[in-house]
Structures are given as C-alpha cells and as structure tokens.
C-alpha positions in Angstrom: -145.4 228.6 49.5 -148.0 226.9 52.1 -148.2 223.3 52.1 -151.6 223.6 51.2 -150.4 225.4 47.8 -147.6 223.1 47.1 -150.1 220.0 47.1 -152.7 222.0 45.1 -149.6 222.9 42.8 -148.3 219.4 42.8 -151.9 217.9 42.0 -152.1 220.2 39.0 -148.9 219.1 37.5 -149.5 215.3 38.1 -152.8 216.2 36.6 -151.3 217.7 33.6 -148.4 215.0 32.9 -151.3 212.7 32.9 -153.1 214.7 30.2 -149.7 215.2 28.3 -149.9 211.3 28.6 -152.9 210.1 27.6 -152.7 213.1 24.9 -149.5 212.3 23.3 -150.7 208.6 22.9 -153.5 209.5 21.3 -151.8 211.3 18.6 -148.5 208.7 17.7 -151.1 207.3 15.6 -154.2 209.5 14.4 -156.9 208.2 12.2 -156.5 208.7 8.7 -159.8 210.9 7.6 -161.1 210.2 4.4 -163.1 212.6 1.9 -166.9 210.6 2.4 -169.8 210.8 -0.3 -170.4 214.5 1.1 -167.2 215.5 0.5 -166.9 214.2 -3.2 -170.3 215.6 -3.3 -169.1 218.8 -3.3 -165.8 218.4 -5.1 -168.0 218.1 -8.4 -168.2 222.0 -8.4 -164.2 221.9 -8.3 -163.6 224.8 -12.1 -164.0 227.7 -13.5 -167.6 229.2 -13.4 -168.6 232.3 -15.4 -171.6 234.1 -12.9 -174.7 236.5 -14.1 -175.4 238.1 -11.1 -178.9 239.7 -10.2 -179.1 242.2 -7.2 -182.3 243.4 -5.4 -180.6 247.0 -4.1 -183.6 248.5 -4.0 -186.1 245.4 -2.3 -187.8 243.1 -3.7 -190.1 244.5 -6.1 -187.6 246.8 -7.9 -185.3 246.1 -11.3 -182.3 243.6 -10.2 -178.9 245.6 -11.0 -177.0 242.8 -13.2 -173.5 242.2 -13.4 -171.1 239.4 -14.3 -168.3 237.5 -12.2 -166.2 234.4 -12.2 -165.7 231.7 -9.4 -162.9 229.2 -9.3 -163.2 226.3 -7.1 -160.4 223.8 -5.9 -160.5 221.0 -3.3 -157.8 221.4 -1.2 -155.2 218.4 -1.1 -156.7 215.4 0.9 -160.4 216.3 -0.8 -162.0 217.4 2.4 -162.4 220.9 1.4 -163.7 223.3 -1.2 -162.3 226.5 -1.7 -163.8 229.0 -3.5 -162.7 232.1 -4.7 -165.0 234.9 -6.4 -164.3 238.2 -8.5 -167.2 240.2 -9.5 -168.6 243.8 -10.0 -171.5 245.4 -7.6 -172.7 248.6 -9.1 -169.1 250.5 -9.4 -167.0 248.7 -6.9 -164.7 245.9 -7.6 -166.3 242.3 -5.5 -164.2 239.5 -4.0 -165.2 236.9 -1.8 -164.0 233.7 -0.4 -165.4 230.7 0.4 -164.4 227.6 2.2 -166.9 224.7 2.7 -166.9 221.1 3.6 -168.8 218.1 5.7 -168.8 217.4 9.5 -170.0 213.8 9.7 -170.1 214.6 13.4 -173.0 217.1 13.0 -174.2 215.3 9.7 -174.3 218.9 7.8 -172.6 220.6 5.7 -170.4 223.9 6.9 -168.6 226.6 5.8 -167.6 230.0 5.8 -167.5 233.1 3.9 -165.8 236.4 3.5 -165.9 239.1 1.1 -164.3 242.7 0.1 -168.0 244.5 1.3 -168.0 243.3 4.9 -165.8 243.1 8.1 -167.9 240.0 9.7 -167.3 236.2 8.6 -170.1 234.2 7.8 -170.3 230.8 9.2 -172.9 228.7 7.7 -174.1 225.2 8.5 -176.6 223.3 5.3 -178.3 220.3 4.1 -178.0 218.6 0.5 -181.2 217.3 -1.4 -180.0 214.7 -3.5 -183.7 214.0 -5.2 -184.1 217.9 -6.2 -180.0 218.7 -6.5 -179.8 221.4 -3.8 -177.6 222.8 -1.2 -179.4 225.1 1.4 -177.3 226.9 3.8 -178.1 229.1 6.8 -176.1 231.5 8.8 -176.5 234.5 10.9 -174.8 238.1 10.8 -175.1 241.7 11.0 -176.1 244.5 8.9 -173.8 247.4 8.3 -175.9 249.1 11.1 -175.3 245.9 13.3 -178.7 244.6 13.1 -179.2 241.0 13.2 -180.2 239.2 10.2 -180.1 235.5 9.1 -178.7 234.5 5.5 -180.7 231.8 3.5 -178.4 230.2 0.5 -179.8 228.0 -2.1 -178.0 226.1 -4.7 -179.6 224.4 -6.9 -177.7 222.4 -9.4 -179.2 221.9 -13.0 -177.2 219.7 -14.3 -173.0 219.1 -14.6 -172.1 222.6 -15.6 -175.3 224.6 -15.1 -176.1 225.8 -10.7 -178.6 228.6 -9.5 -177.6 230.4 -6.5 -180.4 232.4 -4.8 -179.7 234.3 -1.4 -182.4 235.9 0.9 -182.3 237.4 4.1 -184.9 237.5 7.2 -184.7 240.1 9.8 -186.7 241.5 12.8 -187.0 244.8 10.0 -188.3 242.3 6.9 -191.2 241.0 9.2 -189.5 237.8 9.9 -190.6 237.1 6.1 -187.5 235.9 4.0 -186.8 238.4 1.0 -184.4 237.5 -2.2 -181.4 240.0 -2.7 -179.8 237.6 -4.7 -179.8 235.4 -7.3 -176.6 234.4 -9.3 -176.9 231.7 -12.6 -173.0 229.6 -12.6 -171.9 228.6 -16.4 -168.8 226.2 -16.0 -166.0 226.8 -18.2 -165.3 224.2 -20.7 -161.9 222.9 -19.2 
C-alpha cells in the first residue's frame, strides 16, 4: 500500500470511529416519542368495521358492482401506528389489503402505506386531516397494470363515532388529468 493510500485509509477509519462516537452517544439515551393529537386522532378508527363496497369497473357513468367486506383496525403498541387489515370480495375473486398509517410531525402530514392481493406495487401515501368537516384526504402515486402512471386520491370522511365514507378516485394522463371515482366504500363499526 502507497503512503498516500494508507493516509486516505487511515483518515477514513478516524473518520468512522468518530461517527461510531458521536453515533453511539446519541443513542445511550433516545427520546422517548409519544403518540401526539394526530396519532390519537387516528386511533379512534381502532375495531371492527363492516364495508358496503361500490366499484366503478366500467367508468364512471356505469352501475357500481357492490360487494361487502370487513376491516379491523389496531394501534400497534406505543400508539403511533394504525394497522389495518381488509377482507373483501371484487366481482369473483377473494380481496385483502393492508394498511399501515400514522403521523410525521416532521412533515406535519399524515402517511402511510398500502398493499393489497390485486397489485404487486405498494402505495405510499402522504394526507391532511380537516377537523371542521371530519376528513382525511390522502394522495399517492402508482402504476396501472399496464404501468401507466396514475395518482390515487383517498377521502375519508367520518360521520360520526361509528359511521366513515371512503371515496377513492384516480387522475391520469388517460382520464384528462380530470379526477374520476372508482370507489366508494360506506364503514359500519361493530358494536364491541
């Protein structure tokens, strides 16, 4: 090894047990995070929710297909997280999803993720809560089964304790940029 190698090496490792350093100190004693207002915002969806479903398969201005589902929400232990898992039926094959959400005080929104049994591509949405009209709206962007681009619009509006409508619409390049409803599920919680 050159000299000039061994002092680049040399520099990196000093470099590195300083990082190590300053790393390992920062950790002996992390802040404790704690759920905020967001957080317990969404832990009131925590149950069991019985779905009517409404599909646009054929656009907009065709009959919905309607089916029924369930969704069970939990917080995950320390309250920062909502997990939610979904069974349901589209046309004649069996639907499950899952959902994880929660609040990044950082970026002051709302975030989560989604997957499901009809799609290979996760969905990562970012949102805003309403508090004067009750509503959660969510946007992410994915792909179509063809791979085109689209964006996802979620809205959930809750009407009441045990009552939320869920609306989803998509805009693409294909839709005119205009946003179109596939979607629209009505929650019932379960009496617990």
């Amino acid at each position: 090894m050159t000299a000039g190698l061994r002092r680049a090496a040399g520099w990196m490792v000093g470099l590195g047990v300083a990082w190590v350093g300053t790393s390992a100190w920062s950790w002996q004693d992390p802040p404790e995070v704690k759920p905020t207002a967001e957080h317990e915002r969404l832990a009131r969806d925590v149950g069991t929710w019985d779905a009517t479903i409404k599909v646009w398969t054929g656009g907009p201005e065709s009959e919905p297909e309607v089916s029924k589902g369930v969704e069970v929400n939990r917080m995950l232990p320390g309250g920062l997280w909502l997990i939610s898992d979904f069974e349901g039926q589209f046309g004649d094959q069996k639907f499950h999803g899952h959902g994880v959400y929660g609040y990044d005080p950082r970026k002051r929104k709302f975030v989560g993720s989604w997957a499901d049994s009809m799609s290979s591509e996760l969905l990562a949405i970012e949102g805003e809560y309403d508090p004067k009209n009750h509503t959660f709206t969510y946007r992410g962007r994915a792909h179509d089964p063809a791979g085109k681009p689209y964006e996802s619009i979620m809205v959930t509006h809750h009407k009441g304790d045990d009552t939320r409508a869920f609306s989803m619409s998509i805009k693409a390049d294909e839709l005119g940029n205009q946003e179109v409803k596939v979607m629209e599920i009505v929650y019932q919680r379960r009496a617990q």
